[in-house]
N, CA, C and O atoms as a printed pandas DataFrame, in Angstrom:
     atom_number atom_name residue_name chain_id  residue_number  x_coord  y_coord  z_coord
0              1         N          UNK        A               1   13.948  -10.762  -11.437
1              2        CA          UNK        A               1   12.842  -11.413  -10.764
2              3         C          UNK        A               1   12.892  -11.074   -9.276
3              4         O          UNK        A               1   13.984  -11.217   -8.726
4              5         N          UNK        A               2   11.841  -10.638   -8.537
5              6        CA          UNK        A               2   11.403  -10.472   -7.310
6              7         C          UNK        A               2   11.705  -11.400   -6.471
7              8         O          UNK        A               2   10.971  -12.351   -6.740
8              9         N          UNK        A               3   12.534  -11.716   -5.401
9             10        CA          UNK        A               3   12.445  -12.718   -4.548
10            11         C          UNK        A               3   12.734  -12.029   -2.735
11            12         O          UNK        A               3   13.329  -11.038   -2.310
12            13         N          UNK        A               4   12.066  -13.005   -2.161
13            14        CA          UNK        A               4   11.318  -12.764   -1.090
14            15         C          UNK        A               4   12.682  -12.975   -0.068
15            16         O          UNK        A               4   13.396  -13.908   -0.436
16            17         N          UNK        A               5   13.116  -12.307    1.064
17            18        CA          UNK        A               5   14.264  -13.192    2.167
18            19         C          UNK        A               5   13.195  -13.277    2.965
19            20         O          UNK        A               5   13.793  -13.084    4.023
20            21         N          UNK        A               6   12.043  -13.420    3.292
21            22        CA          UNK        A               6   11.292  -13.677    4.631
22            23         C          UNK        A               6    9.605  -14.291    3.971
23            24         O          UNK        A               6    9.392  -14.513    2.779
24            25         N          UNK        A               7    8.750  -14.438    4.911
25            26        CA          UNK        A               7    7.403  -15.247    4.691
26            27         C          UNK        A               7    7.092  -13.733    4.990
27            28         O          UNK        A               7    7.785  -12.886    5.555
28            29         N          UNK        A               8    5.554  -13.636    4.314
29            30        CA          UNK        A               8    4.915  -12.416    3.945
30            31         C          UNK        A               8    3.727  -13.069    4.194
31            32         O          UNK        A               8    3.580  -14.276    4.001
32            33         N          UNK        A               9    2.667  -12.152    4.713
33            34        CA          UNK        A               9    0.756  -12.457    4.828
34            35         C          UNK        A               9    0.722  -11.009    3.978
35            36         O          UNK        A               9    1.391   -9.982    4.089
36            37         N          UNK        A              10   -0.670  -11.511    2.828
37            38        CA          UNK        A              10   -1.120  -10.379    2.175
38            39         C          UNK        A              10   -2.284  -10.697    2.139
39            40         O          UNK        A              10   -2.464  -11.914    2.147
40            41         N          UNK        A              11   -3.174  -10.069    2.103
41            42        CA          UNK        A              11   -4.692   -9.663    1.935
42            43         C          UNK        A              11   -4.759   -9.454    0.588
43            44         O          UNK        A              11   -4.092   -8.586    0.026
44            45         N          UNK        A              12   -5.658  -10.327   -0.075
45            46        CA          UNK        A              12   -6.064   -9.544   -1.647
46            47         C          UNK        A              12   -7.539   -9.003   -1.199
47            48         O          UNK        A              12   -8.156   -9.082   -0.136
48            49         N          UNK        A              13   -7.864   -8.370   -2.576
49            50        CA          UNK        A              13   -9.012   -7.771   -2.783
50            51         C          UNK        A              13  -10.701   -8.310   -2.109
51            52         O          UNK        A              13  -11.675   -7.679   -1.699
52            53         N          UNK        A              14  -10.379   -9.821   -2.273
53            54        CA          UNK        A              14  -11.938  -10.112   -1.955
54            55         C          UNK        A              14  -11.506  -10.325   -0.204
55            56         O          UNK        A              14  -12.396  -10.877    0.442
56            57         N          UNK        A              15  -10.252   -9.941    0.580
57            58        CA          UNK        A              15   -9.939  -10.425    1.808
58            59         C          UNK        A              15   -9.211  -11.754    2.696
59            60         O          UNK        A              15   -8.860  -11.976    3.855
60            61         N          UNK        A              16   -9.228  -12.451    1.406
61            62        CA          UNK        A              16   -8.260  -13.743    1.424
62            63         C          UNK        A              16   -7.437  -13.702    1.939
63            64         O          UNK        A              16   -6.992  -12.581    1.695
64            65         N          UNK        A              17   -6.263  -14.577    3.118
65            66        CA          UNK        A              17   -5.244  -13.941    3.625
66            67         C          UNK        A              17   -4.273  -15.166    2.397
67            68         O          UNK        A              17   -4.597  -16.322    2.122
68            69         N          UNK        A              18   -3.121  -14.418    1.905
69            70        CA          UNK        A              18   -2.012  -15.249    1.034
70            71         C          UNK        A              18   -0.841  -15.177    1.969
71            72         O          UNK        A              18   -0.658  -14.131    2.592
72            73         N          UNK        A              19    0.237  -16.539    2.172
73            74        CA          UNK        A              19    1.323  -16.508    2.734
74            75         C          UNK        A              19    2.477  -16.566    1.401
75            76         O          UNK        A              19    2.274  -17.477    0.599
76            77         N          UNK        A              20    3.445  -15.817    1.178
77            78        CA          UNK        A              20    4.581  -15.918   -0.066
78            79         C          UNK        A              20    5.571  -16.244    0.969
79            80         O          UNK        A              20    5.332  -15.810    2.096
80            81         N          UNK        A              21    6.859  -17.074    0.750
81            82        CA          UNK        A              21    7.847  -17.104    0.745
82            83         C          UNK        A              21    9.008  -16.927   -0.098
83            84         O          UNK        A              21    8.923  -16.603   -1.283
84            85         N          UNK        A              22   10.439  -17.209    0.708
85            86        CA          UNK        A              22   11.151  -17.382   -0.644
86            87         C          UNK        A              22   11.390  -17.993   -1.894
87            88         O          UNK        A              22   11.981  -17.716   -2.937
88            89         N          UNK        A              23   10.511  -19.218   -1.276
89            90        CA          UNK        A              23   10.882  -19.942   -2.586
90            91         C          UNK        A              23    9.636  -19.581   -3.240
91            92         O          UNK        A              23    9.454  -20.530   -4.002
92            93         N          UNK        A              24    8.668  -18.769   -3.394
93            94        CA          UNK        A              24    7.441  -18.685   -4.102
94            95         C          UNK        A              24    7.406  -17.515   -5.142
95            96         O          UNK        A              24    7.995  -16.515   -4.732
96            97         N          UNK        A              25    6.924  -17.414   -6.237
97            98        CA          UNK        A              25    7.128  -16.723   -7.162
98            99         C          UNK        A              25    5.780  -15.681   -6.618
99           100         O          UNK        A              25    4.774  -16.352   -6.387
100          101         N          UNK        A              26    5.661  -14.655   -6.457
101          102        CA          UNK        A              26    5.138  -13.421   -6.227
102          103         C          UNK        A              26    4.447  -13.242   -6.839
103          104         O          UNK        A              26    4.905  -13.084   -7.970
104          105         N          UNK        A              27    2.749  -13.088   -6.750
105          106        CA          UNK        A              27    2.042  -12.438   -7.761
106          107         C          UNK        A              27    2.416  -11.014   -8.151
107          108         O          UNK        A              27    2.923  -10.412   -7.204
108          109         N          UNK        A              28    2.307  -10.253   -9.348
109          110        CA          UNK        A              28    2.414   -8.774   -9.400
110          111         C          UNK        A              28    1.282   -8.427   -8.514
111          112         O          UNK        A              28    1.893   -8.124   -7.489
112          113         N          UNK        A              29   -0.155   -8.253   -8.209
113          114        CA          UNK        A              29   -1.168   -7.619   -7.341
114          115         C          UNK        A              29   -0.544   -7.602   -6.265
115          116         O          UNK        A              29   -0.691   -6.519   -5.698
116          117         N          UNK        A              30    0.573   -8.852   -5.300
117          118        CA          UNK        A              30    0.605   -9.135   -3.774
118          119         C          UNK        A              30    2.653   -8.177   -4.430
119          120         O          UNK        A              30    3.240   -7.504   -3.583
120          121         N          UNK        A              31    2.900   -8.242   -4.979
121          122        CA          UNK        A              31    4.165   -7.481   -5.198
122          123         C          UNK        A              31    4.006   -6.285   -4.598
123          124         O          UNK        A              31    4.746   -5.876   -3.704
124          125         N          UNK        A              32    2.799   -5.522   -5.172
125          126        CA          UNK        A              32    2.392   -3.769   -5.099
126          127         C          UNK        A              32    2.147   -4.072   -3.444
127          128         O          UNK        A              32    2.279   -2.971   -2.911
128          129         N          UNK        A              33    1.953   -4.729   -2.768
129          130        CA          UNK        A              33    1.098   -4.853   -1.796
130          131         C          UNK        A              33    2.035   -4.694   -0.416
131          132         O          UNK        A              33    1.794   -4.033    0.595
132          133         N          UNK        A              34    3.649   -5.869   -0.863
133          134        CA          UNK        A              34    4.459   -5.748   -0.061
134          135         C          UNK        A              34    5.387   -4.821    0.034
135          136         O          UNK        A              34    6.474   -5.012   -0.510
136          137         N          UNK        A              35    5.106   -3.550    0.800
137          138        CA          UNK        A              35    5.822   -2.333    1.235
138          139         C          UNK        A              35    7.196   -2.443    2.035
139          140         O          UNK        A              35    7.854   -1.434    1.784
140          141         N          UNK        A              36    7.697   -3.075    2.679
141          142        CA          UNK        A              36    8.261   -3.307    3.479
142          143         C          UNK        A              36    9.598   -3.226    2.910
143          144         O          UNK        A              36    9.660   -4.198    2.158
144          145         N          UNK        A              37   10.636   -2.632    2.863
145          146        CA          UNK        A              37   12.076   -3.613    2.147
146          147         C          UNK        A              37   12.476   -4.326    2.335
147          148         O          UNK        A              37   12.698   -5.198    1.495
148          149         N          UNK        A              38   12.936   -4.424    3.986
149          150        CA          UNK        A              38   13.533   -5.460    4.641
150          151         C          UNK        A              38   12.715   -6.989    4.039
151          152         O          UNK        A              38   13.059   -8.147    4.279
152          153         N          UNK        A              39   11.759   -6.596    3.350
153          154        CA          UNK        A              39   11.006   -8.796    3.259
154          155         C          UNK        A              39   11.852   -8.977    2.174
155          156         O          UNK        A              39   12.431  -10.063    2.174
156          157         N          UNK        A              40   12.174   -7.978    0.937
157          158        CA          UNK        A              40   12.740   -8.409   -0.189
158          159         C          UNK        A              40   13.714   -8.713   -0.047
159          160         O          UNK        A              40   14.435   -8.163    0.785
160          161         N          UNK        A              41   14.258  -10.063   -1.074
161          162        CA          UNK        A              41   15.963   -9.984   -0.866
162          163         C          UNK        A              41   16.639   -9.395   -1.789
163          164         O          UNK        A              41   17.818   -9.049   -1.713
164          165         N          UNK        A              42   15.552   -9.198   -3.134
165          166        CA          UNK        A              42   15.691   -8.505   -4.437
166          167         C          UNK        A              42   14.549   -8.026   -4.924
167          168         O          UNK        A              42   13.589   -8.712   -5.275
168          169         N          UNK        A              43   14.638   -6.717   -4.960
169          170        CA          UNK        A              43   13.068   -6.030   -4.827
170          171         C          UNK        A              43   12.238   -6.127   -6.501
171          172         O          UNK        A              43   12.869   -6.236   -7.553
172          173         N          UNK        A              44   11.000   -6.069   -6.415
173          174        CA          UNK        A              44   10.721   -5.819   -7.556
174          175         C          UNK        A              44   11.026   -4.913   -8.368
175          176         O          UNK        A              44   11.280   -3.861   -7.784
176          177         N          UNK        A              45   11.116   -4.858   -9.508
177          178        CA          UNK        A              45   11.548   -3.536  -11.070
178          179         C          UNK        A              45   10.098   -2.938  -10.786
179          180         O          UNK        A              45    9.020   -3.515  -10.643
180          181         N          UNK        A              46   10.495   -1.344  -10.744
181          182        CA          UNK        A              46    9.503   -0.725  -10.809
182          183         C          UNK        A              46    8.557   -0.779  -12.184
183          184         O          UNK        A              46    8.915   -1.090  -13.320
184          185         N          UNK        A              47    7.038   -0.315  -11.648
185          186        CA          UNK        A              47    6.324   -0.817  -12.651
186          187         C          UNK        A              47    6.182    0.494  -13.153
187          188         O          UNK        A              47    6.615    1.419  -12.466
188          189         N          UNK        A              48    5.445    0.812  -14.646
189          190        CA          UNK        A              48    5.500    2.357  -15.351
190          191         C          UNK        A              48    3.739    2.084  -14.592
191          192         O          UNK        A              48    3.356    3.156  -14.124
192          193         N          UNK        A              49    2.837    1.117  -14.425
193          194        CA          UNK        A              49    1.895    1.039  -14.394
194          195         C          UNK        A              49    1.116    1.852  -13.148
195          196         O          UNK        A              49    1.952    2.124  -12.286
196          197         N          UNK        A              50   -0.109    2.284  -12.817
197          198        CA          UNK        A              50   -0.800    3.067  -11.760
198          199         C          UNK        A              50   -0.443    1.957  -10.513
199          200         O          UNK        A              50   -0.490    0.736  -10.662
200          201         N          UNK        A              51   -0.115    2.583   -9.388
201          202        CA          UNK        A              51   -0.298    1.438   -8.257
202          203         C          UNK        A              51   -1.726    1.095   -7.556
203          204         O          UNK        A              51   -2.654    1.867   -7.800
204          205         N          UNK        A              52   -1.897    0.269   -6.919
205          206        CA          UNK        A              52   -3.000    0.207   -6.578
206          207         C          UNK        A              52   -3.708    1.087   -5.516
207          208         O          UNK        A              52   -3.116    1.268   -4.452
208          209         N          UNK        A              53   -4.814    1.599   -5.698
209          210        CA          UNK        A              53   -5.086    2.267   -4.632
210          211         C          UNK        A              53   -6.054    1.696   -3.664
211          212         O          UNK        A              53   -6.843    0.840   -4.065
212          213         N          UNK        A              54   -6.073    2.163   -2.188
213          214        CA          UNK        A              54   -7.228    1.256   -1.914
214          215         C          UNK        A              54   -8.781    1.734   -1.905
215          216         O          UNK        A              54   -9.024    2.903   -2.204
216          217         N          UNK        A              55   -9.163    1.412   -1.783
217          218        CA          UNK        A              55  -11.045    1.136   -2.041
218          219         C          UNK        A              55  -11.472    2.606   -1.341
219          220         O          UNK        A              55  -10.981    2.757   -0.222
220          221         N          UNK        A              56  -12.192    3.556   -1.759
221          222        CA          UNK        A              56  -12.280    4.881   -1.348
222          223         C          UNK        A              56  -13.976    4.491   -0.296
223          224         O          UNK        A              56  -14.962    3.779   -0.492
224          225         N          UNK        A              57  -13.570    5.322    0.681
225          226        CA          UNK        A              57  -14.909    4.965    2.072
226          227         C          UNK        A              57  -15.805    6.100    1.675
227          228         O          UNK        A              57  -15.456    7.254    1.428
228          229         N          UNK        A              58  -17.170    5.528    1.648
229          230        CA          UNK        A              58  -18.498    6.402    1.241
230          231         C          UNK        A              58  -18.037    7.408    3.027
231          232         O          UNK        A              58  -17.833    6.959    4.156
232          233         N          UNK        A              59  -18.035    8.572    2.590
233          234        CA          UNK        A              59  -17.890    9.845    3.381
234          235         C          UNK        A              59  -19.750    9.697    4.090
235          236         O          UNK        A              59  -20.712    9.544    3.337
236          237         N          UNK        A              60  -19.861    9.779    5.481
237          238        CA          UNK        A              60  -20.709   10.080    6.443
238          239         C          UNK        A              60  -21.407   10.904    6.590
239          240         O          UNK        A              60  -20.921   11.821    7.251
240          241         N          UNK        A              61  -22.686   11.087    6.181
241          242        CA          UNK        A              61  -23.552   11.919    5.978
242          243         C          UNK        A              61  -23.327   13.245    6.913
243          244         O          UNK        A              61  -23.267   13.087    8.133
244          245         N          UNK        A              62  -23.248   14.079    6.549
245          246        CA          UNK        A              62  -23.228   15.476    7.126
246          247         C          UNK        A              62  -24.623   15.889    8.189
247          248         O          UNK        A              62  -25.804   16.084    7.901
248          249         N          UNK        A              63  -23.835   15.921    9.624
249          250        CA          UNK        A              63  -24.668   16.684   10.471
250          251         C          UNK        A              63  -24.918   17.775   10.572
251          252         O          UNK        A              63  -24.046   18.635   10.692
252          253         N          UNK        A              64  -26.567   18.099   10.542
253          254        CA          UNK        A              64  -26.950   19.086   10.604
254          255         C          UNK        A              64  -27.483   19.310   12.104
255          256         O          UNK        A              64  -27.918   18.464   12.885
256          257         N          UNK        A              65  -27.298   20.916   12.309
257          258        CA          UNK        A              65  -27.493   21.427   13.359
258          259         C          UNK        A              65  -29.286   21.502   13.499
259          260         O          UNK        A              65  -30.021   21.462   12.512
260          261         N          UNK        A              66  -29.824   21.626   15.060
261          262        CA          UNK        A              66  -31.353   21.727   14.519
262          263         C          UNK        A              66  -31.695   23.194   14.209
263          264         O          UNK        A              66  -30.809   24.004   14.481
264          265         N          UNK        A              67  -32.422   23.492   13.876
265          266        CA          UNK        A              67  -33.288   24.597   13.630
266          267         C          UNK        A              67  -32.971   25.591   14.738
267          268         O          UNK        A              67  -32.636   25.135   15.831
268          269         N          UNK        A              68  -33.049   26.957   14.553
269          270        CA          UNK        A              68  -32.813   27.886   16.099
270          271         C          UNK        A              68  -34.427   28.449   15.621
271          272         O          UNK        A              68  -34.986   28.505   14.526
272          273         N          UNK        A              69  -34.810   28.790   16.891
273          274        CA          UNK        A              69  -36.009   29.098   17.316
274          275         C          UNK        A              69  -36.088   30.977   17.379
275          276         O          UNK        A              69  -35.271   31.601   18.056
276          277         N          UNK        A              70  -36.948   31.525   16.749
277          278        CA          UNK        A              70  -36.710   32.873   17.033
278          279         C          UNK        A              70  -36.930   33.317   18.541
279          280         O          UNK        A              70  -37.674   32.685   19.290
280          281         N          UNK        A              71  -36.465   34.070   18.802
281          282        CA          UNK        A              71  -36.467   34.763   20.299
282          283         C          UNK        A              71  -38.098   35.423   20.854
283          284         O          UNK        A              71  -38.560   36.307   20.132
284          285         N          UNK        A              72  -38.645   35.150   21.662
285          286        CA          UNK        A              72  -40.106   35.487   22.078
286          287         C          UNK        A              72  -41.336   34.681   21.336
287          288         O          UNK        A              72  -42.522   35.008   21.287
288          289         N          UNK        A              73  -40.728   33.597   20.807
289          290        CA          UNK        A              73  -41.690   32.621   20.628
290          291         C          UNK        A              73  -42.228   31.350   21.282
291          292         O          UNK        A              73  -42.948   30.522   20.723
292          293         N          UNK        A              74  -41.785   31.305   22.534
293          294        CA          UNK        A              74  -41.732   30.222   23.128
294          295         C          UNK        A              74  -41.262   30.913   24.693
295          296         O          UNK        A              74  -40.422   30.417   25.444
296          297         N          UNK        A              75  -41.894   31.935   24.893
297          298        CA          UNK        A              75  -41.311   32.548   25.719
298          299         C          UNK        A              75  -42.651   32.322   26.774
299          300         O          UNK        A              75  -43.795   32.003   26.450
300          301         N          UNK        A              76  -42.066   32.619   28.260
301          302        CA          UNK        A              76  -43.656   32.413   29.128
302          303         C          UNK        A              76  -44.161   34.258   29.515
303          304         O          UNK        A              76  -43.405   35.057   30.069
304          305         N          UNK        A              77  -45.062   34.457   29.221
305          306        CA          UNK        A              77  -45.141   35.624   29.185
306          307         C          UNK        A              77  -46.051   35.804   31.393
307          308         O          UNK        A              77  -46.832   35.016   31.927
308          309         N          UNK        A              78  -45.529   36.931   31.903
309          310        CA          UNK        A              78  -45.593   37.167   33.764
310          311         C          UNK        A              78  -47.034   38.080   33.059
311          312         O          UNK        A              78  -46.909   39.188   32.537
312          313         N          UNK        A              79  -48.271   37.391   33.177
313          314        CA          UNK        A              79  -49.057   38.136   33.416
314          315         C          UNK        A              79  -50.487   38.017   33.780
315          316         O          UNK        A              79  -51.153   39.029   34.002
């Protein structure tokens, strides 16, 4: 069993902040969550399961350059 030597803040999914201590039994979701070693006093058993990943960011529409203008079209013509 997982147990904690220090107080931990975790963020779940919907943004909630959770405080664990030692004396608190660990969710598995806030387990994956706490990276740290030094918080454990006895770390969790690794899981065979996927870890969590976090939430992938919609990528920013691609800037486009403007248009180039052909050469002598916009030109002032001396006459």
């Amino acid at each position: 069993m997982a147990t904690l030597a220090t107080n931990v803040h975790v963020m779940d999914a919907d943004g909630s902040a959770h405080v664990f201590g030692p004396a608190d039994e660990v969710p598995e979701w806030a387990q994956v969550l706490i990276t740290n070693p030094k918080a454990w006093q006895e770390a969790p058993a690794p899981r065979e399961s996927t870890p969590v990943a976090p939430s992938a960011k919609k990528a920013a529409p691609a800037k486009r350059a403007a248009p180039r203008r052909k050469a002598g079209t916009d030109a002032v013509s001396d006459g």
